[in-house]
N, C-alpha and C positions, 0 to 999 in steps of 0.2 A: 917497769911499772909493777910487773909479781909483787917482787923485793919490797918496792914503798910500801904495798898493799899489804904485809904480813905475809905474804904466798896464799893468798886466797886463792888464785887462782890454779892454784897445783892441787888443791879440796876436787875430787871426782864427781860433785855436788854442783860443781861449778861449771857454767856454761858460759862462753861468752859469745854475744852477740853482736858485730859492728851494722850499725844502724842507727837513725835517726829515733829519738826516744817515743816520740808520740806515734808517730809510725810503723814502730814497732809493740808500741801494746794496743794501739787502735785493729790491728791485720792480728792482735793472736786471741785465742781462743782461751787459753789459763787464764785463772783465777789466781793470785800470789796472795801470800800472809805478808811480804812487806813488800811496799815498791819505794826505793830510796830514790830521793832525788838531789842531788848534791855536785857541785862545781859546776855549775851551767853556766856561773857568769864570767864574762872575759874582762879580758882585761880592760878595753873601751867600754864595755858595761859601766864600770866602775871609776872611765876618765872620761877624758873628751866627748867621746863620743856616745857617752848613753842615754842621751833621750832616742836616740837611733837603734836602739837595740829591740830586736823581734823576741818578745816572749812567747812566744808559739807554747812552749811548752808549759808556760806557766797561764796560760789563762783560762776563764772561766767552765768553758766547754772541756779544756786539757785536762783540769782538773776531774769534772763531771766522767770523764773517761777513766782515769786509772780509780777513782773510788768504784768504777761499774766492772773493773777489775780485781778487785780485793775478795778473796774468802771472808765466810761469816767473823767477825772480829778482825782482817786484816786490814794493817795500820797504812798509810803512806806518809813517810816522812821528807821531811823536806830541811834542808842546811841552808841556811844564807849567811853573809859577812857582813849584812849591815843592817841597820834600824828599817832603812828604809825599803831595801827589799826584802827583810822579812816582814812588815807593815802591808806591801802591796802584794805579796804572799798568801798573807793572813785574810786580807780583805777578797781574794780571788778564791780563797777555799769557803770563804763564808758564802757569797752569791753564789759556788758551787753547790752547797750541802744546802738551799734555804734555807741563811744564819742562823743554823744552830748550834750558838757557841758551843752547847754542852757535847759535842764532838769531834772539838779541836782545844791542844795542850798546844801551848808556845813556853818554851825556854829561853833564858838567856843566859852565857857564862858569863860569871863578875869580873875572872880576869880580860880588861878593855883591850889585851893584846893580840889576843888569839885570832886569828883570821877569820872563822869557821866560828861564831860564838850565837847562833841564832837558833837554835830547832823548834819546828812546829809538825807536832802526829794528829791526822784526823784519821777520821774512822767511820764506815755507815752508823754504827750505833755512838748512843750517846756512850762517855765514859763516867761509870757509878763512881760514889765516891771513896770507897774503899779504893779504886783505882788511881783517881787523881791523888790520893794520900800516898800510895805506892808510889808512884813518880814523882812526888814532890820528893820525897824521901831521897828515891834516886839521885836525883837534881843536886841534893844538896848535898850529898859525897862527894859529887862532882863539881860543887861550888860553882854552883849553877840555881837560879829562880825562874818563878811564873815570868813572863814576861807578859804586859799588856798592851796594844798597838792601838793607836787612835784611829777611829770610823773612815775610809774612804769611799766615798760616793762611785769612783771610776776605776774601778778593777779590769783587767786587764781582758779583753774578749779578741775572739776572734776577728771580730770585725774592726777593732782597737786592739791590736796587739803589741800595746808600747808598755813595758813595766815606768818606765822613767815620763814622768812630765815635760815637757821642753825646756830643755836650757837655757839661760837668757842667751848665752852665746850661738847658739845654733841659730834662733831665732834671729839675732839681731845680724849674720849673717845671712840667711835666707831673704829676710829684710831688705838689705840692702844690694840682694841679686834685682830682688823684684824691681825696688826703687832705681835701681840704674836702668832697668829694660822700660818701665813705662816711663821715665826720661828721656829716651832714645824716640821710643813710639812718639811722645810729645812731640820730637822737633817735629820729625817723620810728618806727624798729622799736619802742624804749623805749615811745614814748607808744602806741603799739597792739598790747602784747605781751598785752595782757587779753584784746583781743577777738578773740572768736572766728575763727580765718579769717585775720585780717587782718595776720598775720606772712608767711603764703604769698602773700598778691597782693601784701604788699611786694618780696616775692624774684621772682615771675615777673615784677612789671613793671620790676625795676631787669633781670633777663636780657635779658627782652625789648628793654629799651633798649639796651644791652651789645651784643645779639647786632647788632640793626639798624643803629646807627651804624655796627660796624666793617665788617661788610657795605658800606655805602656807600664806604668807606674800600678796601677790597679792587678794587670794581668801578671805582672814578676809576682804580685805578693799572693793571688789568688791558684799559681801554680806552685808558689813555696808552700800554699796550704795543703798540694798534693803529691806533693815530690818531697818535700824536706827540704832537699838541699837548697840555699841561695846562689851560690855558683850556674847548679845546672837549670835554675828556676829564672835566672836572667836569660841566659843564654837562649834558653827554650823559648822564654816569651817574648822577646827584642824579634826573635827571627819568625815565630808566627803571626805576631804582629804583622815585620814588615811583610813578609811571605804573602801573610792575607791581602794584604792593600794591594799588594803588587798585583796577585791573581787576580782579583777585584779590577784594578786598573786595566789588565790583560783582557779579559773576557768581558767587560762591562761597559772598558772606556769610551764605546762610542755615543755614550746617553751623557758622559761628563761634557755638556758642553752648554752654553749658558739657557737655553732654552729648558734645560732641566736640573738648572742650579736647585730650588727649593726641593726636586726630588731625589737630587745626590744627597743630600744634606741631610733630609729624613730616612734617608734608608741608613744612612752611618748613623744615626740617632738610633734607631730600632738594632740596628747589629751591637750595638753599644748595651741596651736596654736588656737585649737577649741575655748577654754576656753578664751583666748584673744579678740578673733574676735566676740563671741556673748554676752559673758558674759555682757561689755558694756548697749546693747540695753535691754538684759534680764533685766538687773538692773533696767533699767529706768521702763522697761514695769511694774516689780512686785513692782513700787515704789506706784503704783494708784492700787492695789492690796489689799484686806483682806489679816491681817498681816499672818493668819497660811497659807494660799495660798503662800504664797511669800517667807515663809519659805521652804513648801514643794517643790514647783518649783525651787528654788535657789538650794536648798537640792538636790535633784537629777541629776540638772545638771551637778552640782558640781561633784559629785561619778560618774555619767557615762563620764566625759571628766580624772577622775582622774584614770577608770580602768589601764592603762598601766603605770600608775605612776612610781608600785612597781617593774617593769619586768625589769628595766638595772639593779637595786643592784640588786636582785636577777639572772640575768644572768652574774654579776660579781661575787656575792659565788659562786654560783654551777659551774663559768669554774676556778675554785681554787681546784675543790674536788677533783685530782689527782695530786695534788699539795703539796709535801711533806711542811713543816714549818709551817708560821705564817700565810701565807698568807691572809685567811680567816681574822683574826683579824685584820691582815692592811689594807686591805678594809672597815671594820666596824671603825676602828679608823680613817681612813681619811673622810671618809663618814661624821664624828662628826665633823672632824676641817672645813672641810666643808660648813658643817652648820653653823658657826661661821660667815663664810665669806658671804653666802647667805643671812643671815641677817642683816648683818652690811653691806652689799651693795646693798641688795634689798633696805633697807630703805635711803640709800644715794643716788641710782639713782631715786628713785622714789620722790623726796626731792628737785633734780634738772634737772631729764628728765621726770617725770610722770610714772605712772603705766603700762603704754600698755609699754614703752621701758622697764619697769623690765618684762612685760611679752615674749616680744619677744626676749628679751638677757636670758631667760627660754630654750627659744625655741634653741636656738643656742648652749648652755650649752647643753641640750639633746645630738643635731646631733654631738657637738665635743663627747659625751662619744661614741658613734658608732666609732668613730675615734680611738678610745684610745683605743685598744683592745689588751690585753695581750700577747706578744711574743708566751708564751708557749700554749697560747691555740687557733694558728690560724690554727690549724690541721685543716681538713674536719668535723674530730669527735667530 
């Protein structure tokens, strides 16, 4: 990599840092004259799979960070390969800087081949025009122009942090997960619309499934806000998750039982609501963090907002245990198809309304399972 580089890195000038890029100018204290930004995007970015691709780095607040890092006139530049991510780029530094255009230069090279053919420099101040004549000048040695990028209304935020729009194919994928799972649920309801009861534990255990996957879905991405990594930001939050429910279920389970269906249901609502409302700030806080501190503090958040997780399925088996049939098993099987749906619409709202509204359509999902409560078990007992 030296070698590609020119030997940059054999310059004594030169430091190198392995880390996570936002994470690492969020946690330092320097001020830089440049901060380059350049090959971020993969190669899914750029095929199949990039309406799925996490700009963490590139969004709104990302932005607002490394300009709060710049010396007086230091620049941050930015390289993209395409129209379109230097477009959503361009639009993320503008609701960074309260669009003011006259603080960002966009380039393009005329040769259509070059991979790397996009540059955009902003800057806390404006650039005079003595300046912008200097760079144009530049530009054109390097057969290179202004480049001009059309208004987008949805730049890329933290709370949205998708540079790509949705694909039709992803979409019509995801689509057709959903469309097979409430297929399924249909017969499901069809064949047990006679018996007593058991349209309602259809409905709370496909919620309850609903609610919990996208949950899991919320906290990977509210721990990748504090960790960086995706790898270890799944990992971490699948097992706090479950971890929480389970201790929940451990120390709690004997309220899970149907005479306190609607107050299982509201306390995972509230554990949910918690995790909404702070998570956020926590993120940002454990972002200027030693990384094992920020695991730990995220780590426990996590499991103590997730105790009540496990207590509505669980107070939907256990008011089934006097329940001659299936029942017990259609609850766990809706519970699954469920999940289908909480995933393929956590990630669809979150895609075009941000995260806090998949957390708080969590939280709604919860208080309707309190709603949903089984004919045969609204006895006292």
């Amino acid at each position: 990599m030296d070698s590609w580089a020119g030997g940059v890195f054999e310059s004594p000038r030169v430091s190198a840092h392995i880390a996570e890029a936002r994470r690492f100018i969020a946690s330092s204290d320097h001020r830089w004259d440049q901060i380059n930004l350049n090959l971020l995007q993969t190669s899914p970015a750029a095929g199949q799979g990039r309406s799925h691709v996490d700009a963490r780095v590139l969004t709104v607040e990302a932005i607002q960070d490394y300009l709060n890092h710049l010396q007086p006139h230091g620049v941050l530049t930015v390289i993209q390969n395409s129209t379109e991510l230097a477009s959503r780029t361009h639009a993320a530094i503008l609701a960074a800087n309260g669009n003011r255009d006259d603080s960002i230069l966009s380039f393009q090279l005329s040769e259509p081949t070059n991979p790397f053919s996009h540059l955009l420099i902003a800057r806390n101040e404006a650039f005079t025009n003595a300046e912008v004549e200097r760079l144009r000048s530049i530009a054109t040695d390097c057969d290179a122009v202004i480049a001009t990028y059309p208004s987008l209304a949805n730049p890329a935020t933290d709370d949205r942090p998708f540079i790509f729009e949705p694909s039709k194919r992803i979409a019509i994928h995801a689509l057709l997960a959903a469309l097979l799972a409430l297929l399924i649920l249909m017969v499901i309801l069809a064949r047990e619309r006679h018996t007593p009861g058991n349209p309602l534990s259809v409905t709370a255990g496909v919620l309850i499934g609903i609610a919990s996957t996208a949950l899991q879905v919320l906290v990977i991405y509210r721990l990748q806000t504090a960790l960086g990594s995706p790898a270890l930001s799944m990992g971490i939050g699948l097992a706090a998750v479950l971890g929480g429910s389970g201790l929940g279920a451990l120390f709690f389970g004997h309220f899970a039982t149907a005479k306190f269906w609607p107050q299982c249901s509201m306390s995972a609502a509230t554990g949910v609501a918690v995790f909404v409302l702070f998570s956020p700030v926590l993120a940002e806080y454990c972002d200027t963090m030693n990384h094992t501190l920020a695991f730990i503090t995220m780590g426990f958040f996590t499991v103590l907002t997730c105790l009540p997780i496990g207590l509505p399925f669980l107070a939907a088996i256990h008011s089934c245990k006097s329940i001659s049939g299936h029942v017990e098993g259609l609850i766990i099987g809706c519970d699954g198809l469920g999940s289908i749906l909480g995933a393929t619409g956590a990630t669809a709202l979150a895609m075009t309304a941000g995260f806090s509204m998949v957390g708080w359509t969590i939280v709604i999902g919860f208080v309707g399972v309190s709603v949903f409560r089984p004919q045969h078990d609204q006895s006292p007992g």
